[in-house]
C-alpha positions, 0 to 999 in steps of 0.5 A: 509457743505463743508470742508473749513468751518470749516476753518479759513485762520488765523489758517492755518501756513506754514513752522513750525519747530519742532523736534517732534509732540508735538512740532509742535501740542502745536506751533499750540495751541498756535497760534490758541488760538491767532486767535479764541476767542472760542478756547482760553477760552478752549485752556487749556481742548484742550491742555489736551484733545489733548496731552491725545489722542495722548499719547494713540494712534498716529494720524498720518494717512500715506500718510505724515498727521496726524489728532490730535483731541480734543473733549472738553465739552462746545466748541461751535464750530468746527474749523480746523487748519492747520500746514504745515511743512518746513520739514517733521517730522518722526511720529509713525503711529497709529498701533505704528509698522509703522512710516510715514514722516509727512508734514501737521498736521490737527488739529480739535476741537469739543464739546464732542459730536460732534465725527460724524462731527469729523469722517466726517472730518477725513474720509474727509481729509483721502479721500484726501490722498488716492484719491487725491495725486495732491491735496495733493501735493498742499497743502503741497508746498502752498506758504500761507495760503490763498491758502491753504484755496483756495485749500480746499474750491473746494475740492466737499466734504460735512460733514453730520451727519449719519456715514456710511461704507465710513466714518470707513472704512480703504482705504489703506489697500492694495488687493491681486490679484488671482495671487499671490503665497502663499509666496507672501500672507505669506510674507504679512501677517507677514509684516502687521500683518493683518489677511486677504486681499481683492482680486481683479482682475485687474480691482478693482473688488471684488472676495472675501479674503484670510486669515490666515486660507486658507493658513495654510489649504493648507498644511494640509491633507484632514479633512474627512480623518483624524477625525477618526484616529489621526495616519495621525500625523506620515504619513510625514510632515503635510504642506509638500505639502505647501513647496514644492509649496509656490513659485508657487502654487497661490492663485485662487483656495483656496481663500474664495469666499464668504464673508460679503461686504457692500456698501459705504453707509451702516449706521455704526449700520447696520455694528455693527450688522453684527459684533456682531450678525453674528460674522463678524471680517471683513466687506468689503466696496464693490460697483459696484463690485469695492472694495473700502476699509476694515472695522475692528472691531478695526475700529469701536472702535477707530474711532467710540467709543474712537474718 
């Protein structure tokens, strides 16, 4: 089933006004529970389901959307409604260290155990964002609702049931390129406070990664060497060769080359299984050679087990 039939032109609202996102998301309760018969006679569990989540973790994706959600027991259906902003309102971003300009809020209803279409349409509305940028465009500057709607209704996206890597993968986080100094890879895994990156040449294809670990290796003496004799402690600096190289030495000779990849298909089970029985922190989402997005364990929890 396409994206826009989970829609309905009377529940997509252009030019809203608000100072915060609870401001804009209750403007768009109320006036779903206006329009949608089924969504009124649970709007008070959607409100509370709704404002719940977002206290624990925001929804604001990046790329100036946000995807509140309500997961309620006993609504039988599956709506989206649209909010566009008149101006864009300033939103902590899931991670709560990152903030994002927001412009259009996506708000999705289900039963409780609806949570696989819930990830189908999020990962659906994320593709947007990341893919198609002129869409994303469009749809931010529509004069109405019902080219809003129009706009959705051709995008070539089915919702089916069985999650897959596309579906918990993280598309934004973004590679690394062979060339890059061990300064450039410092500075970036401070800044994003994330433990490794996918490199890539310059054509997208997957080489391997580059973590934490290669890089604090760099600096130190040769293990073999110093087992046996705890006196290589005195010998200088142990990461003098890093500071001395951190500007110019890149990274094609250290990173690591073997690493866990799936395809953009691989059921999500299949992806656990690779966490939880090989130990895996990181999966990456690989086809055709082309790298195509990051899977965290900390994906599989909060898009997955606490939807």
């Amino acid at each position: 089933m396409k994206l826009s039939s989970y829609l309905n032109p009377k529940c997509i609202y252009l030019n809203l006004e608000g100072d915060t996102k609870e401001d804009i998301i209750g403007q768009m309760i109320d006036n779903t529970a206006k329009y949608d018969k089924t969504f009124n006679e649970s709007v008070d569990l959607i409100r509370k389901s709704v404002f719940t989540r977002e206290a624990e973790v925001s929804t604001a994706m990046g790329s100036g959307i946000a995807i509140p959600h309500a997961r309620v027991d006993g609504y039988d259906d599956i709506l989206i409604s649209i909010g566009i902003m008149k101006e864009p309102i300033e939103c902590d971003m899931a991670d709560m260290r990152n903030k994002d300009l927001v412009k259009i809020f996506f708000l999705i209803t289900a039963e409780t155990l609806k949570n696989k279409v819930i990830l189908k349409i999020m990962s659906s509305i994320t593709k947007i964002a990341v893919k198609d940028k002129l869409l994303l465009e469009k749809i931010k500057n529509a004069k109405s609702p019902d080219e809003v709607y129009d706009l959705l209704s051709h995008i070539n996206v089915k919702i089916e049931n069985k999650i897959t890597a596309e579906d918990v993968m993280d598309p934004t986080i973004k590679p690394v390129s062979p060339y890059d100094t061990l300064d450039d890879i410092a500075r970036r895994l401070i800044t994003e406070e994330k433990p490794g990156f996918p490199v890539v040449d310059d054509n997208g294809y997957f080489l391997g990664e580059m973590t934490e670990r290669e890089l604090i290796s760099f600096g130190m003496p040769d293990y073999t060497s110093v087992m046996d004799d705890l006196n290589f402690f005195t010998i200088g600096e142990p990461f003098e060769e890093y500071l001395k190289n951190e500007k110019t030495a890149r990274i094609e000779d250290i990173y690591r080359k073997k690493t866990p990849v799936v395809d953009r298909k691989t059921p999500i089970m299949e992806i656990c299984l690779l966490m939880v029985n090989k130990g895996f922190t990181r999966i990456y989402v690989v086809e055709n050679g082309k790298y195509y997005g990051t899977i965290l364990r900390s994906h599989i929890i909060k898009k997955v087990l606490h939807i």
